[in-house]
N, C-alpha and C positions, 0 to 999 in steps of 0.2 A: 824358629830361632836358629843361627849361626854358630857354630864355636867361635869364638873371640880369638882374634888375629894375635893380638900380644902374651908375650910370657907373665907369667905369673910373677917375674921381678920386678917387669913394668905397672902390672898391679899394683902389685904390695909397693912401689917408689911413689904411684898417685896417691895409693889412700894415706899414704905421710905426707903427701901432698896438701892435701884436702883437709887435714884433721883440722879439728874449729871448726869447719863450717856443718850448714845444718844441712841433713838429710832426713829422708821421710823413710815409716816403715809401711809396708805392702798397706795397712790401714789406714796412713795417714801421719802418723804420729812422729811430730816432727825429735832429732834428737841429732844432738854432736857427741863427736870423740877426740880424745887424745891418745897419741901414742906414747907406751911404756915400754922401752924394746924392742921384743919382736910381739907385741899385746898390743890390742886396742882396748881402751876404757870408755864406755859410753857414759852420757848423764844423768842416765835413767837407771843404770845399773852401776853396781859397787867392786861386781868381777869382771876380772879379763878375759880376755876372747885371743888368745893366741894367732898366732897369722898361721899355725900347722891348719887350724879349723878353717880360717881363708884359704887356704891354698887345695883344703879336702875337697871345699865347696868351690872354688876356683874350677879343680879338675874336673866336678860333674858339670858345673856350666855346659849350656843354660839350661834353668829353669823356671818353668814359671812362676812359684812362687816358695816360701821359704818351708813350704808342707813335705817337699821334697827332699830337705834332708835335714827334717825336722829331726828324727834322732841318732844321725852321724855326726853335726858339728853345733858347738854351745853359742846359744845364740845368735839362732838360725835368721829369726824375723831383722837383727841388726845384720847380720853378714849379707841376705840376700840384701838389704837396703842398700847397703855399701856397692855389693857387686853390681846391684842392677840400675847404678846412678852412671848416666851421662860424661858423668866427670872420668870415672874409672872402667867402665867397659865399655869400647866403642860397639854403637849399634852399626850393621849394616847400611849401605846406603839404600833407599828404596827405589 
């Protein structure tokens, strides 16, 4: 895997982008969010996910899955789903 060409502002402007729609987590599990600020609120969950925890995990980018920074940032399994979707981090071209 590549480090990801865009800043972390362009990130964090897609997944405001993107809130509503659904995304899957590394199992399957489909789930949306809203944005509160600088917080994402998923459906599935009743706390926030700060975009500092995005941006922590932004900086390790990539990785493979959300095992990896499982206890540096809250809510890891929705943050890697977020980061590692199409919409918000371009993959390489093959």
């Amino acid at each position: 895997m590549e480090k990801n060409s865009r800043s972390f502002e362009e990130v964090w402007n897609l997944i405001r982008k993107h809130a509503g729609e659904t995304f899957y987590t590394k199992r399957g599990y489909p789930f949306t969010y809203q944005i509160r600020g600088t917080s994402i609120i998923t459906d599935r969950t009743s706390w926030a996910i700060n975009n500092k925890n995005l941006r922590y995990a932004f900086d390790l980018w990539p990785v493979e899955g959300p095992g990896e920074f499982n206890y540096a940032v809250r809510g890891p399994s929705y943050v890697w789903a977020i980061l590692s979707d199409n919409r918000i981090i371009e993959k390489p071209e093959s």
